[in-house]
C-alpha positions in Angstrom: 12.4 -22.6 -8.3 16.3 -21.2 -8.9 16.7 -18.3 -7.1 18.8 -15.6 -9.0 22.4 -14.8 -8.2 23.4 -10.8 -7.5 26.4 -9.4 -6.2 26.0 -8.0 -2.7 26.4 -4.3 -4.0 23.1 -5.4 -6.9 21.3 -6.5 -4.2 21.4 -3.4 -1.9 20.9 -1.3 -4.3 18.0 -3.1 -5.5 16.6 -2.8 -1.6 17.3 1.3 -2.2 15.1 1.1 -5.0 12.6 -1.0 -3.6 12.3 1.7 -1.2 12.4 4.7 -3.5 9.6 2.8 -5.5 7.9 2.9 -2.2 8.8 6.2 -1.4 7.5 7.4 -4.4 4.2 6.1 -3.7 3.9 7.6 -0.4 5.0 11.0 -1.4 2.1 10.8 -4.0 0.1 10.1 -1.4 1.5 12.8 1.4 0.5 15.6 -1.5 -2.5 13.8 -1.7 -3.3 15.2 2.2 -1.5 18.3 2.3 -3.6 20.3 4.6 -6.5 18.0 4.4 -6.5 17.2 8.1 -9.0 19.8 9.3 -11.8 18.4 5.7 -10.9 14.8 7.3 -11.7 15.9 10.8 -15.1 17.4 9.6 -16.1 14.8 8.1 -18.8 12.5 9.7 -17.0 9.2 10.6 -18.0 6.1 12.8 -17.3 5.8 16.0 -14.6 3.1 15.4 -12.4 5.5 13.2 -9.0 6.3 14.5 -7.6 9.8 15.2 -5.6 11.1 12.6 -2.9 11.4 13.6 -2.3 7.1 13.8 -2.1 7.5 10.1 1.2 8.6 9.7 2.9 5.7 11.9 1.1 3.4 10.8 2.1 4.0 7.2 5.7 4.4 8.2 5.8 0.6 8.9 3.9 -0.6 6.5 5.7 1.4 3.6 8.9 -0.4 4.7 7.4 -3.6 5.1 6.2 -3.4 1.6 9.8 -2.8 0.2 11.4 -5.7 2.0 8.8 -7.8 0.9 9.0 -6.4 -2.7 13.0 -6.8 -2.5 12.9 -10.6 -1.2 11.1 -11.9 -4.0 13.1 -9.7 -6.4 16.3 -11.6 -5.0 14.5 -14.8 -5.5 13.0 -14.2 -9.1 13.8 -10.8 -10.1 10.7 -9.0 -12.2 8.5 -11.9 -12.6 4.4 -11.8 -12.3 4.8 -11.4 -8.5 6.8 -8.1 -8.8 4.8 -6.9 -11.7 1.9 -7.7 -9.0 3.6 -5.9 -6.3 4.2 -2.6 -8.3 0.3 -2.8 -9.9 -0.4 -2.7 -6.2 1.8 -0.1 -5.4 0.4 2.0 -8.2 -3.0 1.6 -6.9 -1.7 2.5 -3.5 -0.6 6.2 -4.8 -3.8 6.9 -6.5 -6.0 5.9 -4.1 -5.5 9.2 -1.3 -5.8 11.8 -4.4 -9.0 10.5 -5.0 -10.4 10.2 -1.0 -8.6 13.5 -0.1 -7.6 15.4 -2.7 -10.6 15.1 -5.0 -13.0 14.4 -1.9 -14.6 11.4 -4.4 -15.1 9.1 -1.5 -16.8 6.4 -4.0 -14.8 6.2 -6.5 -12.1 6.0 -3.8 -13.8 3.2 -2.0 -14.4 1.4 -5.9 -10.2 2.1 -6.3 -9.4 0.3 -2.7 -11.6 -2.3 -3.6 -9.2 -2.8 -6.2 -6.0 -2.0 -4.6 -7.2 -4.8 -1.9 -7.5 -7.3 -4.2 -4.3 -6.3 -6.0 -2.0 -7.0 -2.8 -4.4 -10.2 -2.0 -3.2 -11.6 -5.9 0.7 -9.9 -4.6 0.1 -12.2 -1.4 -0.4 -15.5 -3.2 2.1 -14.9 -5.8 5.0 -13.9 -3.1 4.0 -17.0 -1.2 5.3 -19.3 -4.1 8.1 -17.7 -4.1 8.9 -17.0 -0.6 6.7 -16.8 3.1 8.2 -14.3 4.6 7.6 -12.0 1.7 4.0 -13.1 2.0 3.8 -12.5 5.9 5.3 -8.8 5.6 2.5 -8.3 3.5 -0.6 -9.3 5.7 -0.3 -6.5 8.0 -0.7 -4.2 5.1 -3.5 -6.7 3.7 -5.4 -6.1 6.8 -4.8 -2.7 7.4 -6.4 -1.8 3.3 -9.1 -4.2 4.6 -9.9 -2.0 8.0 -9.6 1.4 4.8 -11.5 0.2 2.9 -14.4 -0.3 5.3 -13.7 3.0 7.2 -13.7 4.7 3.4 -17.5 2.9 2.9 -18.6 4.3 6.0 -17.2 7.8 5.4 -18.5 8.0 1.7 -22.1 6.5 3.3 -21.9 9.3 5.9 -21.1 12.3 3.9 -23.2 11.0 0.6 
């Protein structure tokens, strides 16, 4: 595999965009939950859910995970399949908390993460080709969409 050549000022800027991209995607999702907290708290949820407030830290670090992962294999291979992966991901990742919070459609929303989930699991395998710590930086948000997605079944079975 050749990796692709950028000047250093290309290659920063492309890390910018890599995190507006993910920007973008959060601040879809962060209209998504505008005064939703007190419907999530009345909800019925299982035992194991975390408080709400976890949610917001949480995504902090996973958000910039995501763009340093997406930038690496940019720098490697620029837009290839596993960036056009990354962004379908991505995509899926913004639409996914309108539907749970701001259209309270808890199945479809659990049917979308089921998608998003497998979406970053084809990103995963892709970025490994091209590079493993790409890959790595995106387990943790792997698992995390894996520990949604059950708490969005539960949720959606518990106020169904």
């Amino acid at each position: 595999m050749k990796t692709i050549r950028r000047s250093d000022r290309a290659t920063w800027l492309a890390l910018l965009a890599f995190g507006v991209a993910v920007f973008v995607a959060a601040a879809i999702g962060g209209l998504g939950v505008q005064g939703t907290s007190a419907e999530y708290a009345n909800l019925e949820q299982p035992s194991w859910a975390p408080p709400s407030w976890l949610f917001g830290p949480v995504w902090t670090v996973l958000y910039a995970l995501i763009a340093v992962a997406g930038w690496l294999v940019w720098r490697r291979v620029g837009f290839g399949p596993a960036v056009w992966a990354w962004i379908a991901q991505l995509v899926l990742n913004a639409i996914w908390t309108p539907l749970f919070f701001g259209a309270g459609r808890y199945g479809l929303a659990f049917a979308e993460i089921v998608l998003m989930w497998l979406a970053i699991g084809v990103t995963v395998v892709l970025f490994r080709r091209v590079s493993r710590p790409a890959a790595l930086l995106m387990l943790p948000y792997w698992a995390w969409v894996t520990f949604a997605a059950a708490l969005n079944f539960s949720i959606w079975q518990l106020n169904s």
